[in-house]
C-alpha positions, 0 to 999 in steps of 0.5 A, spaced: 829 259 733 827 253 737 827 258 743 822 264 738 818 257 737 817 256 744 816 263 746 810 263 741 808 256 743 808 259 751 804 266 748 799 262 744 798 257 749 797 264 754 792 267 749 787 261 749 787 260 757 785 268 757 779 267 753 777 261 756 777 264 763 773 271 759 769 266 756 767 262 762 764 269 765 757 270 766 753 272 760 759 272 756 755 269 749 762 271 744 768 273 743 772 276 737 779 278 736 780 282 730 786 284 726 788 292 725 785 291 719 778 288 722 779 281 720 777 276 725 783 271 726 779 267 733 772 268 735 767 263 739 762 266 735 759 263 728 762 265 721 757 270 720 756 274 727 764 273 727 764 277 720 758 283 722 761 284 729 768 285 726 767 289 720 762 294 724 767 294 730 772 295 727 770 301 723 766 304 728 773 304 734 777 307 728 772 312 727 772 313 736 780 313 736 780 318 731 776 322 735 779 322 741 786 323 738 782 329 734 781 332 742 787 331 743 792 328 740 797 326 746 791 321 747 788 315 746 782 310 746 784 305 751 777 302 753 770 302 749 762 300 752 757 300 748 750 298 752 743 297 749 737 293 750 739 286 749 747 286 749 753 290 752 759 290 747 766 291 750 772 292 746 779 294 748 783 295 742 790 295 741 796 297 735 795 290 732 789 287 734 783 288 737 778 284 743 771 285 742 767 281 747 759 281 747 755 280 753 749 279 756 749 285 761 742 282 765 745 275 766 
């Protein structure tokens, strides 16, 4: 059990460091991890930015992972970009969680 706890400890410890250095990038403004449920479980964003982005995210990388599959059914959705005007949203789902990044394309 000792060693369970410590390898979680390890991974926790590897997650925080990994999005420090997302975060420390150029026009970062925030990043979310989402559950496969599209429940927010870390974000460096406010409550409420954190609840909309993963709440719309979440359905929309559901409804592309299902289009991709519908092409092709040995595919999968690896990576998603979304650009408009004012920001970028960058999203690379998983089985059980989801990283949504939002920057700043200009900065």
């Amino acid at each position: 059990i000792c060693d369970l706890l410590i390898c979680a400890l390890f991974l926790q410890a590897e997650v925080e460091e990994t999005l420090k250095r997302i975060q420390s990038q150029k026009g970062v403004q925030g990043i979310i991890v989402v559950n496969s449920e599209g429940i927010p479980i870390k974000s460096t964003m406010d409550n409420s930015t954190t609840i909309q982005y993963a709440g719309l995210m979440h359905s929309f990388i559901m409804k592309a992972r299902s289009t991709v599959r519908d092409i092709d059914p040995q595919n999968d959705l690896t990576f998603l970009r979304i650009r408009s005007k004012k920001n970028e949203i960058m999203v690379a789902p998983d089985k059980d969680y989801f990283l949504i990044v939002i920057q700043n394309p200009t900065e």
